[in-house]
N, C-alpha and C positions, 0 to 999 in steps of 0.2 A: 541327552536332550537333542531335539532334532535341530539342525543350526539353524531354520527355515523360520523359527519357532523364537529364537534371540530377538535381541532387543539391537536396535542399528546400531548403537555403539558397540557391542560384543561384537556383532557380523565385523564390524571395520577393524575392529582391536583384532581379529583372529585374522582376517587378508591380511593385513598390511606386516602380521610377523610372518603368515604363510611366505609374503611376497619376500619377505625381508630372510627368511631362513632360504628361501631357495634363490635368491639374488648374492649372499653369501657364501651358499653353497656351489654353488656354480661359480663363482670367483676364484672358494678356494684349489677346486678342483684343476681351474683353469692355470691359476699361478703353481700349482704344484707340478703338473705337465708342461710347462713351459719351464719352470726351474733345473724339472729332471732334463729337458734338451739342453736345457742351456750348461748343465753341470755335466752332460755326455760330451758336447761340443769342445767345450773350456780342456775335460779329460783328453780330449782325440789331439787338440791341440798341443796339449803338453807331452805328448807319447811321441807325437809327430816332432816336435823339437827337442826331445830326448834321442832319438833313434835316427836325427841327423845328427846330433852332436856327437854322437858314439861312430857315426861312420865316418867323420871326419878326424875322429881323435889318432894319432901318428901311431900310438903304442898300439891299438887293433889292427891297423893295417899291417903294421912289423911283423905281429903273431903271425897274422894268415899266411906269410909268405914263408913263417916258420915249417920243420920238421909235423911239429905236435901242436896247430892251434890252438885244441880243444885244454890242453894241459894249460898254457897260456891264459886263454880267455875267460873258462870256468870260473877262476879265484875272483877275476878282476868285476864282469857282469856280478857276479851274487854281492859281492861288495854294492857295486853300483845298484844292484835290485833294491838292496836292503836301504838305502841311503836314500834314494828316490822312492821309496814306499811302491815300486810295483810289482807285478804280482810273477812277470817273467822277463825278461833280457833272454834273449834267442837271437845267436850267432850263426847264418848258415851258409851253405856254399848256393852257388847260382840255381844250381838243380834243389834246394829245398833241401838237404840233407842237414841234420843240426851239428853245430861245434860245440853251442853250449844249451843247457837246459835247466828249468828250475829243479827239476827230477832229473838227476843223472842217467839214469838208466834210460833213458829217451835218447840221448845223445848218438849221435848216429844215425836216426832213424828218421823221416823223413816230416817236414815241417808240415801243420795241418793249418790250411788257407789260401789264400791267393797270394802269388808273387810275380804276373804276369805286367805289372805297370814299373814296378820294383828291376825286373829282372832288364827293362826296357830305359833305366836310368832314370826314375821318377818316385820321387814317395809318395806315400798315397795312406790314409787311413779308413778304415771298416771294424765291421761288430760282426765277428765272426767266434763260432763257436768247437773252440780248441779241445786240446786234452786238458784243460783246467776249468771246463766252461765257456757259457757264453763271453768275450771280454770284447772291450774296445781298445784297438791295436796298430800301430803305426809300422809300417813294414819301409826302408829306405837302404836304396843302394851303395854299397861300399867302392869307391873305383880306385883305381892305383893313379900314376902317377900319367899314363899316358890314358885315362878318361874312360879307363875297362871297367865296368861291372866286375871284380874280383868275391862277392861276398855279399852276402842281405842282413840285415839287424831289424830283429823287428820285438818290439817293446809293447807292452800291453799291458791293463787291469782289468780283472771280472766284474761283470757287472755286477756282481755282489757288493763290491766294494764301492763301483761308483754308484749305489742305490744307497750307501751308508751316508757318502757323501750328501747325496739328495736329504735324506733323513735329517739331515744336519741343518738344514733350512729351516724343514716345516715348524717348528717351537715358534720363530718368531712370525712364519705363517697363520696357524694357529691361534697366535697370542691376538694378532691385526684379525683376526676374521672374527676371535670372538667379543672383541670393543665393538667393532660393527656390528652385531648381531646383540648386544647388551645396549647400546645406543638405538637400535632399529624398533626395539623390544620396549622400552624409556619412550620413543615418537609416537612408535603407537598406541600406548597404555596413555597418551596427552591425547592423542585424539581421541582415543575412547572414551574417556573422559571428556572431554569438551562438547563429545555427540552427545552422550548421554546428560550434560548439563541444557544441549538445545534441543534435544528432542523426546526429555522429561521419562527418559528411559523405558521410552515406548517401543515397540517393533516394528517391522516393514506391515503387516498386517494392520495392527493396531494405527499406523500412521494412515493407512491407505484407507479404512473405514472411515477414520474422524476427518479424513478430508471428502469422501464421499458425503459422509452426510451433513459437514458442513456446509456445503455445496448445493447439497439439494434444500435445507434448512435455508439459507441463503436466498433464494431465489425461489423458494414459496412462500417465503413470509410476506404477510399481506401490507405490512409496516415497511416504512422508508426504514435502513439501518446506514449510521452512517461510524469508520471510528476513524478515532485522531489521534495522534500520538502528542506523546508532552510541548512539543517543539511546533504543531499548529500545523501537519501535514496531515493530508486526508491519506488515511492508509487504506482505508476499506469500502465500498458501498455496494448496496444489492438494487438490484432493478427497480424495484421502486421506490426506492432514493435517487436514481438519474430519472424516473419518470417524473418524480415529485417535484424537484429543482431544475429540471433540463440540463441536465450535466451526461457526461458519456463517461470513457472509460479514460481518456486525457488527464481527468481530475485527478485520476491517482497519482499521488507522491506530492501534487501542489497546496502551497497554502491556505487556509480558507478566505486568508484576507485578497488570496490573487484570482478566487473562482466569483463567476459570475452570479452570486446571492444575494438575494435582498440585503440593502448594508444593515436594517436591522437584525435581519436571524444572522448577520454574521457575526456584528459585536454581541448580539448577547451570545452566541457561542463562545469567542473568544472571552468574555468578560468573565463569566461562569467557569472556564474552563480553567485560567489564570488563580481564580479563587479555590479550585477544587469541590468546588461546590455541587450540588444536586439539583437539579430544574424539574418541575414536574410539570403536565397537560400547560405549557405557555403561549398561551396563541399569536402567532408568527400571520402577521399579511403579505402574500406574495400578490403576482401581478392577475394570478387566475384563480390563488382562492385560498384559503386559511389553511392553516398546520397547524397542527397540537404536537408541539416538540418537549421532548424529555429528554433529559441528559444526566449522566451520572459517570464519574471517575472511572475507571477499570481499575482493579487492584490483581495483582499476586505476589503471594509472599510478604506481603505489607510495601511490595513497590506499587507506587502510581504510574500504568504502562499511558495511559493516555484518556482518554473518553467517550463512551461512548451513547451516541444522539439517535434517538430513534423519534419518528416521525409520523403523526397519522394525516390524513385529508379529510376537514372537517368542512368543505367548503359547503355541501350542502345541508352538512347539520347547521352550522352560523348562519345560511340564510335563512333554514326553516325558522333558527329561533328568531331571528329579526322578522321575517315575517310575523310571526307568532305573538312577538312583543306589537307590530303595526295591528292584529286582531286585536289584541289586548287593550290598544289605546282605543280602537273604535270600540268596543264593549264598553269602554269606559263613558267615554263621551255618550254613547247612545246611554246609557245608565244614568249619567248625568241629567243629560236631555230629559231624558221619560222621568227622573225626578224634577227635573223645573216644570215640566207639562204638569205632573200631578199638583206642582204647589198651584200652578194657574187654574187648571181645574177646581182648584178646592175653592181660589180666591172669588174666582167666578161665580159657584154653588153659594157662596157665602151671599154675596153683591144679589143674587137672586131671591136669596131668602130674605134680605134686606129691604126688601123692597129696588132695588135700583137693577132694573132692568136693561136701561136703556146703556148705564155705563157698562152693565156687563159684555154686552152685546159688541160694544163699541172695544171693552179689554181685550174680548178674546179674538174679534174679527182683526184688530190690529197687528196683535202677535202673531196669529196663522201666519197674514199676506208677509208678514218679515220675513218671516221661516220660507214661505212657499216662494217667497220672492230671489231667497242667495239660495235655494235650492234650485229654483230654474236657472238662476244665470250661472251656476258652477256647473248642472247638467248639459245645460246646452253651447256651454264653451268648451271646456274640457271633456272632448267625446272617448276619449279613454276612460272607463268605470270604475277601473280601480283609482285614478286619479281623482276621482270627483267623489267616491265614495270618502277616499282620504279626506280630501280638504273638507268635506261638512263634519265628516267626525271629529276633525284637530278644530272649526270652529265651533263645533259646542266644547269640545273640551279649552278655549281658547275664552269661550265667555263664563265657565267656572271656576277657571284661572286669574280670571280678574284681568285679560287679557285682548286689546281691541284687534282680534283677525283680521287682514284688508285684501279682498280682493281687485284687480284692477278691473275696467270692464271688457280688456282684448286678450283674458285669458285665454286660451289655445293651446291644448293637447290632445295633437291627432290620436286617434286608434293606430295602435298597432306602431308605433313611432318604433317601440323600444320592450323589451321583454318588462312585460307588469312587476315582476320580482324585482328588477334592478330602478323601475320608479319608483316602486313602494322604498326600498332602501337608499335613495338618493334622497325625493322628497319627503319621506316621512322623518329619516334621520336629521337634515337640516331645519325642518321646521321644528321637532323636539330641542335641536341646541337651540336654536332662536327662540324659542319658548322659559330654555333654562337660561338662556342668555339675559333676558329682560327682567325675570324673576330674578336673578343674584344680586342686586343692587334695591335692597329695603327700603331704600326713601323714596323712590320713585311712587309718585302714584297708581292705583291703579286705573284712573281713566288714561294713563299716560302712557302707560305699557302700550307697545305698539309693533307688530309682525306684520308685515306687508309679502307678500308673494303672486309672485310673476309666471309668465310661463307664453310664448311667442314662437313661432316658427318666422325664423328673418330669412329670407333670400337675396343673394346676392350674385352678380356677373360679373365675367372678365369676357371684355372687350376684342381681346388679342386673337380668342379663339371659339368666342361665340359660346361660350361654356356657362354654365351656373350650379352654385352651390348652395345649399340648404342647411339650416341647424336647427335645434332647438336650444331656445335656450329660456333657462329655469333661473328666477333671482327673488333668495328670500333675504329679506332684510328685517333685522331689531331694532330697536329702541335700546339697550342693554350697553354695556360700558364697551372701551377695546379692546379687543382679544392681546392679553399681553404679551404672547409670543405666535406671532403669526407664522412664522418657519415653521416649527413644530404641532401647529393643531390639526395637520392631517397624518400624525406619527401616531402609528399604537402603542395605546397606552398614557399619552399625555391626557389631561382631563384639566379643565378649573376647577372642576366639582369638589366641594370638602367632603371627605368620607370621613365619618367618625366608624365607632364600632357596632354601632348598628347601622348602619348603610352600609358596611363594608360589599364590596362587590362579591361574588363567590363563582368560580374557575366552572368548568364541565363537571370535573370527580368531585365537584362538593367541597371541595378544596379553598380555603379562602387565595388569593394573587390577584395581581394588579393586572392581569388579564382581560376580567370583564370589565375594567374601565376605559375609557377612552376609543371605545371602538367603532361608537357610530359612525364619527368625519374619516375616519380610515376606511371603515367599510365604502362608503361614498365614492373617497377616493379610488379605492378597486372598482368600481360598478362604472365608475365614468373613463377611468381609461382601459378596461375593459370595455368599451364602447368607445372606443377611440377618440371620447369628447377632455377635457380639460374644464379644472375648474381653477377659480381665483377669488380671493378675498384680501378688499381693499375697504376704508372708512371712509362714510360720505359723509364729508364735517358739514357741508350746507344743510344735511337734515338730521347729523349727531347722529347718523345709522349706520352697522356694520352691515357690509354687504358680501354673501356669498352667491357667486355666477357661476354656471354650471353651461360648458356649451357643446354639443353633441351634436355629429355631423348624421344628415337624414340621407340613404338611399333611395 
């Protein structure tokens, strides 16, 4: 199989014994050539202090000065060859002629090597190559008594023999090279294994694709993606998930609770996540517009690696349907209306057939001028259209409701103040809580039901620097009890409303969750500081009314 073609733990398991067989191999090559010098050396040394001790010994000098050295010295050298394990003992005269020889028949005849250091009062050893072979040979001066060179002794072994010597090492050589090399082999069969436990015993190929198209998967999905690991660090996100949250590439490895997230999508991230739980389409309000966040565990192997939150931007599907729900109540109201028009009609047709003419006249001219009369003064105060179309349509729906609408007479909302979208979802959302606010409380009457809303452009100066600022600002108030947690009624998701099972709210996917409740005052809250305005809600016990103030700065 081609290696190209392995899986990374194989590739690493075959380097690392390659590495380790020729990191062995060259060690032991290296200790075996440094042994054989060191075991030539240790040899030359011992030749070299044998072949002085012989040229000092009294009884060799006695011979030489004898008749017959060679008769003499023969017996005594083989003796001492034999004893000392070397290979020659050679006895010569100054000119290299032999006394004594391991081969007799040599004797006489002239010594093969150097004896110029020798011959000069100096020993000296070399590897020179005799009539026995190559050996390693100690050559040293014999001198008499008045400091003459009389004689040369020179002692040697073949390197045959010191190569046995050598040979004599390598076992425990050998033995040491192959524990490392059985160890090296054990390191890298752990790491092979440990790659192929991290890297699922895939290949350099196979590795290099799934990160490719992870990559490109990644950063064309059209969904925020975000993951987490068990421990509440962000491990992962794709571009539009830093577009979605304003986050960069910093966030990676940090907390969720240390990034800068709505503190609601971060507990319910951490809340969900702690539980193991599944979250599906939950609508999340940020500062510039809604998320439909889903979350779900990651599993393998039946481990829990962490979680992973994916993310759509639903900001303009929530406002079409807020818009859509603000159609839906003018359809209403106007359907209303044109049924109260029809019963007066009928009453009228009745009063005529009746004979009574004159009250008819007097029924129906009364009612118009009502009608034509809060239509002109909502028309020609509030010169934004969608604002005026609002508030007739919430007053008829406001007097089917058994509900007394109030308008003041210095309402005031210019054109163009403010995008139409974010007044329709500012004022139509507050005046429906104020609407459900006065209806939740059953004893109240219903001439006593009571919705008031405001709407003023104030101006004001500072003195200091000749400057002035402008706002609008919008105040509807109820009749309806106190809001009993006023911290929380601009949080999604809080509601007073009672849901039974049939009112249950239902999600975007159809889905029943606690998503679609509570969203109108949250919405609001987006649209007004999305408009850099501020709102507040405080109780006004002098007239028993909750009041919400909404105040938005005008360019």
């Amino acid at each position: 199989m081609d290696p190209r073609h392995w899986s990374v733990a194989r590739q690493a398991f075959g380097l690392v014994v390659a590495a380790v067989v020729l990191l062995v191999g060259t060690t032991v090559v290296a200790a075996y050539v440094q042994t054989r010098d060191r075991v030539r050396d240790a040899t030359a040394h011992e030749m070299l202090a044998l072949a002085r001790t012989i040229a000092t010994t009294p009884s060799v000098t006695s011979a030489l000065t004898g008749d017959d050295p060679s008769a003499e010295l023969q017996p005594y050298t083989e003796r001492l060859r034999q004893a000392t394990n070397t290979d020659f003992i050679t006895v010569m005269t100054p000119s290299g002629i032999r006394y004594t020889h391991t081969n007799p028949e040599l004797i006489g005849k002239p010594f093969l090597g150097h004896t110029e250091q020798a011959r000069a009062g100096q020993a000296f050893t070399e590897t020179y190559t005799g009539t026995l072979g190559p050996s390693v040979r100690a050559v040293a001066p014999i001198k008499n008594a008045g400091d003459q060179v009389i004689a040369l002794v020179a002692v040697g072994v073949t390197i045959d023999n010191v190569g046995e010597l050598t040979q004599r090492q390598l076992p425990p050589l050998f033995i040491v090279g192959g524990l490392v090399l059985i160890a090296g082999a054990g390191a890298a069969y752990g790491l092979g294994w440990r790659l192929k436990q991290q890297t699922l015993g895939l290949g350099q190929a196979e590795l290099r694709q799934m990160f490719e198209f992870y990559e490109g998967v990644l950063h064309a999905v059209r969904e925020g993606l975000l993951i987490v690991d068990t421990a509440g660090h962000l491990q992962l996100m794709n571009d539009e998930a830093m577009r979605l949250l304003h986050l960069d590439q910093t966030a990676i490895g940090r907390r969720l609770a240390d990034l800068p997230l709505p503190e609601s999508l971060s507990a319910s991230l951490s809340e969900t996540m702690s539980r193991g739980d599944t979250q599906v389409d939950e609508l999340q309000l940020t500062r510039e517009g809604v998320l439909v966040v889903s979350q779900s565990p990651a599993r393998w192997n039946g481990r829990i690696l962490g979680s992973v939150v994916t993310l759509r931007d639903h900001t303009d599907l929530v406002a079409l349907a807020d818009e859509l729900s603000q159609t839906r109540s003018l359809t209403e109201s106007l359907r209303s209306q044109a049924h109260e028009s029809a019963n007066r009609l009928h009453s009228v047709i009745t009063m005529i057939e009746l004979g009574e003419t004159d009250r008819a006249l007097e029924f129906a001219t009364s009612e118009l001028a009502d009608v034509q009369e809060l239509t002109d003064r909502v028309i020609g105060q509030a010169q934004e259209p969608v604002v005026a179309a609002l508030l007739l349509g919430k007053a008829a729906e406001a007097t089917e409701r058994g509900i007394r609408l109030e308008f003041p007479t210095d309402l005031e909302v210019p054109d163009g103040v403010l995008p139409s979208r974010d007044l329709l979802t500012v004022l139509g959302n507050l005046i429906d809580n104020a609407f459900e606010a006065t209806l939740s409380d059953p004893t109240t009457p219903a001439g006593e039901r009571r919705v008031a809303v405001a709407a003023n452009v104030h101006h004001s100066s500072r003195i200091e620097d000749d400057a002035g600022t402008s706002e609008l600002r919008l105040r509807v108030s109820n009749s309806g009890p106190p809001v009993a947690d006023p911290e929380r009624i601009f949080e999604r998701g809080w509601s007073t409303k009672q849901v039974d099972e049939a009112g249950a709210r239902f999600g975007l996917n159809g889905t029943e969750t606690r998503s679609g409740r509570g969203l109108g005052l949250a919405l609001v809250r987006q649209a007004v500081e999305r408009n850099a305005g501020t709102i507040s809600l405080y109780r006004d016990d002098a007239l028993g009314e909750t009041v919400f103030e909404v105040r938005l700065p005008l360019t």
